[in-house]
C-alpha positions as CSV (number, residue, x, y, z in Angstrom):
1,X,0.0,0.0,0.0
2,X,1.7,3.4,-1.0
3,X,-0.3,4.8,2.0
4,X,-0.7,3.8,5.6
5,X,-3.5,4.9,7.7
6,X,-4.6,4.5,11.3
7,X,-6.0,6.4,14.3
8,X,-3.7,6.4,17.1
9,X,-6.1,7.8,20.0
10,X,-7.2,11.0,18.4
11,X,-4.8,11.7,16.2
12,X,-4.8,10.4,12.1
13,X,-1.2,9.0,11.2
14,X,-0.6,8.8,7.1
15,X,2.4,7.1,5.7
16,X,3.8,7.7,2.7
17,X,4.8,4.3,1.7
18,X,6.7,3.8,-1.4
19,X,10.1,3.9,-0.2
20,X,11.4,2.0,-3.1
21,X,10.3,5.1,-5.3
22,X,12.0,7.3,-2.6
23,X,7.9,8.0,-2.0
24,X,7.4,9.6,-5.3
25,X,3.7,10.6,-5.6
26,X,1.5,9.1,-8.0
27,X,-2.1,11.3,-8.8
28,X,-3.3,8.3,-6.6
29,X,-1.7,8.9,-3.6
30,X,-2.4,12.6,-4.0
31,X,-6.0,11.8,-4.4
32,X,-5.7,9.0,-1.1
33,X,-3.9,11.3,0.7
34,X,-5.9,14.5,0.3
35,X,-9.5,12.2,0.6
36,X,-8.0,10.6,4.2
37,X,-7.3,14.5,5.5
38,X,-10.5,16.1,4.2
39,X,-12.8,12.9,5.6
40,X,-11.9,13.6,9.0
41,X,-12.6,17.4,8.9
42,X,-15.7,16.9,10.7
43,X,-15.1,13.8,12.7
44,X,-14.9,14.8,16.4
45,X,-13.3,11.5,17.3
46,X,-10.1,13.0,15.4
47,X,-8.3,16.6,16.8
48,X,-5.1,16.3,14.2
49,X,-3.6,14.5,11.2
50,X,0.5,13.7,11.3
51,X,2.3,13.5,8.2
52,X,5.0,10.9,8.1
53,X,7.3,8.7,5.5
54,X,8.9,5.0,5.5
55,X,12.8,4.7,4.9
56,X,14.9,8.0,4.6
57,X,13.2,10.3,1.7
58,X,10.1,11.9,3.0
59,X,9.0,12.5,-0.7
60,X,11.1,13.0,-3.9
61,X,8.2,14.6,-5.6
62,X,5.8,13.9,-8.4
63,X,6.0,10.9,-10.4
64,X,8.2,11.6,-13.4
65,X,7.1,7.9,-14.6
66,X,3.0,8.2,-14.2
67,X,3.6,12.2,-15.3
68,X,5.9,11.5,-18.4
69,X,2.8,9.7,-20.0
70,X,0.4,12.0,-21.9
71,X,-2.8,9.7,-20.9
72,X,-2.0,10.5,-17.3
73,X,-1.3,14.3,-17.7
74,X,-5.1,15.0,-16.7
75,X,-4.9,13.0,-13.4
76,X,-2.3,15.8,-12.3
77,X,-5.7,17.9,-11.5
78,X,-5.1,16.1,-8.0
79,X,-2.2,17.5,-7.3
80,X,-4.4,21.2,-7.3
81,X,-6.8,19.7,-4.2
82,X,-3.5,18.0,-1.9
83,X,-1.2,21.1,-2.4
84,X,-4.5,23.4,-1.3
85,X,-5.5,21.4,1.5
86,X,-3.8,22.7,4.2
87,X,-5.3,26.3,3.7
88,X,-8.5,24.9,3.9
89,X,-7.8,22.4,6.9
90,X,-9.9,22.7,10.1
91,X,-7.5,20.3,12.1
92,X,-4.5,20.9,12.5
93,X,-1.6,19.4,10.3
94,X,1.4,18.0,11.4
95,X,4.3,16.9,8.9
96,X,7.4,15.0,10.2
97,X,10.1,15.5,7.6
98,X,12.5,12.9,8.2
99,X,14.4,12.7,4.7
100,X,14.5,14.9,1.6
101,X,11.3,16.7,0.5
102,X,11.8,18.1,-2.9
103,X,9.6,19.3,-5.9
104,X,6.0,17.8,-4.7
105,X,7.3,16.7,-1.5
106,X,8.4,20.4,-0.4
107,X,4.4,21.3,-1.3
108,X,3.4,18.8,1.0
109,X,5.5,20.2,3.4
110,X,4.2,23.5,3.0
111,X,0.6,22.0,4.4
112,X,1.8,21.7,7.6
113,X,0.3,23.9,10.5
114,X,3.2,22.7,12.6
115,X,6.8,20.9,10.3
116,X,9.1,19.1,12.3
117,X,12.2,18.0,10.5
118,X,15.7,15.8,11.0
119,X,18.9,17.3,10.6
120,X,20.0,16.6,7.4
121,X,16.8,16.6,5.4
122,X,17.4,18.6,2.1
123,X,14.7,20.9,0.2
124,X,14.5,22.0,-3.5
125,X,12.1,23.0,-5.9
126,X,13.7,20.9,-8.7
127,X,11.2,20.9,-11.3
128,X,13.5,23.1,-14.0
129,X,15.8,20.0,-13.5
130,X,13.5,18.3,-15.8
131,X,11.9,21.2,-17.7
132,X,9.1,21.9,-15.8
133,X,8.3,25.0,-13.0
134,X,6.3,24.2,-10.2
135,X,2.6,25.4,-10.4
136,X,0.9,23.0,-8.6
137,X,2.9,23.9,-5.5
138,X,3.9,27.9,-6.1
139,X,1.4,29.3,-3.7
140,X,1.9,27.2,-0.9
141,X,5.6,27.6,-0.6
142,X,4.9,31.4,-1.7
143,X,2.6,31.6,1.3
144,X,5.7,30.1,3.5
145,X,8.6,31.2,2.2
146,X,7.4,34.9,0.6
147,X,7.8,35.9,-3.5
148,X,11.2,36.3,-3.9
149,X,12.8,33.5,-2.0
150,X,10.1,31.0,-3.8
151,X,11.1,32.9,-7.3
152,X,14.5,32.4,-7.0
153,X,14.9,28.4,-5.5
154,X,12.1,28.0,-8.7
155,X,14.6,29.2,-10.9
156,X,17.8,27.9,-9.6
157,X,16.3,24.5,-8.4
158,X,18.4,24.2,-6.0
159,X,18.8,22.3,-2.5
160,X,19.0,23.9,0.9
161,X,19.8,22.7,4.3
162,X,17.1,22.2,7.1
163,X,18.5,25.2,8.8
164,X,17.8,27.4,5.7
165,X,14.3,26.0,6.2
166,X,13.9,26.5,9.9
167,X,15.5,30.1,9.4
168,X,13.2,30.7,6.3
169,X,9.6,29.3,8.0
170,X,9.0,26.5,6.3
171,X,9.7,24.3,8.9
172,X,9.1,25.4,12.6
173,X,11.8,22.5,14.8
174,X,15.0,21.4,13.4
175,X,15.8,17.6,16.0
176,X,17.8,14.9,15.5
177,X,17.1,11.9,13.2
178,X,16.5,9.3,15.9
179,X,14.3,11.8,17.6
180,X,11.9,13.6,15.0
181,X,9.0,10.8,14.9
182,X,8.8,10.9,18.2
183,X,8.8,15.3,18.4
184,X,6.2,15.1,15.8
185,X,4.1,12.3,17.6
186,X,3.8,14.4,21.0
187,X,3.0,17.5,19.1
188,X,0.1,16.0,17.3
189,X,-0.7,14.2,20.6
190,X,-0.8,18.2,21.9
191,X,-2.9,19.5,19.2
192,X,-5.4,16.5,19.1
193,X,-5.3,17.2,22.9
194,X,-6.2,21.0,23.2
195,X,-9.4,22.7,22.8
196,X,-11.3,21.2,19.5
197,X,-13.3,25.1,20.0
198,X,-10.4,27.2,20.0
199,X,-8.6,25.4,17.5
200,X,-11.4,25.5,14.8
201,X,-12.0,28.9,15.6
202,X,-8.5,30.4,15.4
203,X,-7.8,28.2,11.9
204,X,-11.4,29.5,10.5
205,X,-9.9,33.1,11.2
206,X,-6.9,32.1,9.4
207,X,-8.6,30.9,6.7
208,X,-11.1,33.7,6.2
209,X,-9.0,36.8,7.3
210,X,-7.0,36.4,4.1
211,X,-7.2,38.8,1.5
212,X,-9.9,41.0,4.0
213,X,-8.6,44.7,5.0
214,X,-7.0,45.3,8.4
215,X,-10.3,46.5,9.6
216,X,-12.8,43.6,8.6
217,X,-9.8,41.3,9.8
218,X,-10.3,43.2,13.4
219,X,-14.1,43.1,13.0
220,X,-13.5,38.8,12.0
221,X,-11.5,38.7,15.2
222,X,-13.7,40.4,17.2
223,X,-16.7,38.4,16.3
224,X,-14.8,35.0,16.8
225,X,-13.1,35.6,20.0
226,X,-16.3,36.8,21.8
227,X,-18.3,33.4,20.1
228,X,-15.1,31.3,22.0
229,X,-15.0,33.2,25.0
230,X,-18.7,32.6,25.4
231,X,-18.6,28.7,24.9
232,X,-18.0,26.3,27.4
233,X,-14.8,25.3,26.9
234,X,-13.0,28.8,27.7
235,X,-15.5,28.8,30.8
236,X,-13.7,25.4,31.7
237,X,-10.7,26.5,30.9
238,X,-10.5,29.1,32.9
239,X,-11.9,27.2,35.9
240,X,-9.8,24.7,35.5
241,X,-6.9,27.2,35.9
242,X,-7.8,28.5,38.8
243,X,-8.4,25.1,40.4
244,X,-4.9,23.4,39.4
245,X,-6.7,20.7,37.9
246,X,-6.6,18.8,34.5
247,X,-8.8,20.4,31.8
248,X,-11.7,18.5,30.1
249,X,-13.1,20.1,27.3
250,X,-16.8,20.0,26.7
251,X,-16.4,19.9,23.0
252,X,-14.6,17.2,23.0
253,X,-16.5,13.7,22.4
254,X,-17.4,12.2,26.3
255,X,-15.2,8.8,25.9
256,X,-12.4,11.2,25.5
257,X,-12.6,11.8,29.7
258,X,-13.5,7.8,30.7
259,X,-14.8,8.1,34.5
260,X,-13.4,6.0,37.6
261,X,-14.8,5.4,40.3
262,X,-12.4,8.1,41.7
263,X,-13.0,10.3,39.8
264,X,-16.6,10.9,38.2
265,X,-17.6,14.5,36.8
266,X,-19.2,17.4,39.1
267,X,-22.7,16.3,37.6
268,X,-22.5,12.5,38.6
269,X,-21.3,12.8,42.0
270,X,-23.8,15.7,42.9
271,X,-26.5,13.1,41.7
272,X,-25.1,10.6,43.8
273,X,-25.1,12.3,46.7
274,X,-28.8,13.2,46.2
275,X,-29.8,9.8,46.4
C-alpha cells in the first residue's frame, strides 16, 4: 500500500509508503492522501492529522514515470486539491520530515500547520531540472517562504539545508534523526489534545482573514473571539486554571474523559449524593 492509515487515540497517522520510489507521488496517492485528511474534517473523534514517510526520503516529488505519460497528464488535476489542503484544513496538520522533501514533497511540506524536520533533510524546488516550473505547488511555498525567495529556488532548483528551512519558515523545529517521529508524535498528541473550540475557531480566522482589509480582519476577530469566549470550553478552561486541575473540554467527544470510580464528573457525584 503506498499509504498507511490509522487512528492512534485521536490523532490520524498517514504514511507515505513507497520507499522504493523514494515515496514519489502518484495522482493516486495525492487523491488517497488528500480524501484521508478532508474525511476527517468533521469527525470529532479526530483533533489532528501527522504526516509521516517509511525509509529516509520523505517525498522526492511527483512521479516523473505516471507524469511522463500524456494519458495521465489529466490526473495531475489532483495534485491542485492535496497542495490546497492545508489552507482549507480545520484540524490541524502535522508533517514529520525525516528525509529529503523536494519538488512535490516540499508542497506537501508547506501543508503543515506545525513541520518538524531531521537534521540533514534537504529541500528544492527541482522541477527546471527536468523542464518543468512548479505550479501545482507555487502558492503554498509562496505563502511560507514569501515571492522572492520562492522565485528564486524556482529558478535555480536548488537544495537547501534544514537550517535554511527553519530560518526561512517552512519548517518550525530542526531535531535529531533518531528523535523527529517521536517530536512530531507528542505534538500532534498536543494539538489532538487542546481545545477542539479554540482550534477551529483560530484556523477559521486564518482561513477567512486572508485577503480581507486590516479593519474587517479586526471586525472577523472580534466576532470570533467573543463566540469562543462565550462557549463552554473557555468557561472550563478558565476554571480549570484557577483550580490546578486537568482540563476536560466540553467539545470534545465524552469517551475522550473515561470516569473512575475516583473520579466521576461534578454532575455525577452531585446526583449521587442526592440519592
Amino acid at each position: 500500500m503506498s499509504l498507511l492509515v490509522r487512528r492512534d487515540h485521536r490523532v490520524l497517522r498517514i504514511t507515505l509508503n513507497r520507499p522504493e520510489k523514494r515515496n514519489a507521488l502518484t495522482a493516486k496517492m495525492c487523491d488517497d492522501l488528500a480524501a484521508h485528511i478532508e474525511a476527517v474534517q468533521h469527525d470529532p473523534q479526530i483533533g489532528s492529522i501527522l504526516i509521516g514517510a517509511a525509509g529516509t526520503v520523505f517525498s522526492a516529488g511527483m512521479d516523473l514515470e505516471e507524469a511522463a505519460h500524456e494519458a495521465n497528464r489529466h490526473k495531475l488535476t489532483s495534485h491542485e486539491r492535496l497542495f490546497t489542503i492545508g489552507a482549507h484544513a480545520s484540524k490541524p496538520i502535522v508533517i514529520c520530515v525525516n528525509g529529503p522533501a523536494l519538488g512535490g514533497g516540499m508542497g506537501l511540506v508547506a501543508q503543515g500547520h506545525v513541520v518538524i524536520a531531521a537534521h540533514g533533510a534537504l529541500f528544492g524546488l527541482t522541477e527546471m531540472r527536468v523542464g518543468l516550473w512548479p505550479f501545482a505547488i507555487y502558492r503554498a511555498v509562496e505563502a511560507a517562504l514569501g515571492p522572492r525567495r520562492t522565485l528564486e529556488l524556482s529558478l535555480t532548483g536548488r537544495l537547501f539545508s534544514t537550517e535554511d528551512a527553519l530560518t526561512w519558515g517552512l519548517v518550525h523545529q530542526v531535531i535529531f534523526p533518531f528523535e523527529v517521529d517521536d517530536r512530531a508524535s507528542a505534538i500532534a498528541r498536543d494539538l489532538a489534545r487542546a481545545s477542539p473550540t479554540a482550534i477551529s475557531a483560530g484556523l477559521e480566522y486564518v482561513r477567512r482573514s486572508r485577503g480581507l482589509s486590516a479593519r474587517e480582519q479586526g471586525e472577523l476577530a472580534m466576532t470570533l473571539r467573543s463566540k469562543v469566549m462565550s462557549g463552554e470550553d473557555f468557561r472550563e478552561g478558565v476554571r480549570a486554571f484557577k483550580e490546578h486541575r486537568d482540563v476536560r473540554w466540553p467539545s470534545m467527544p465524552p469517551s475522550t474523559y473515561p470516569e473512575t470510580e475516583n473520579e466521576k464528573s461534578p454532575e455525577t457525584a452531585t446526583s449521587e449524593a442526592a440519592d
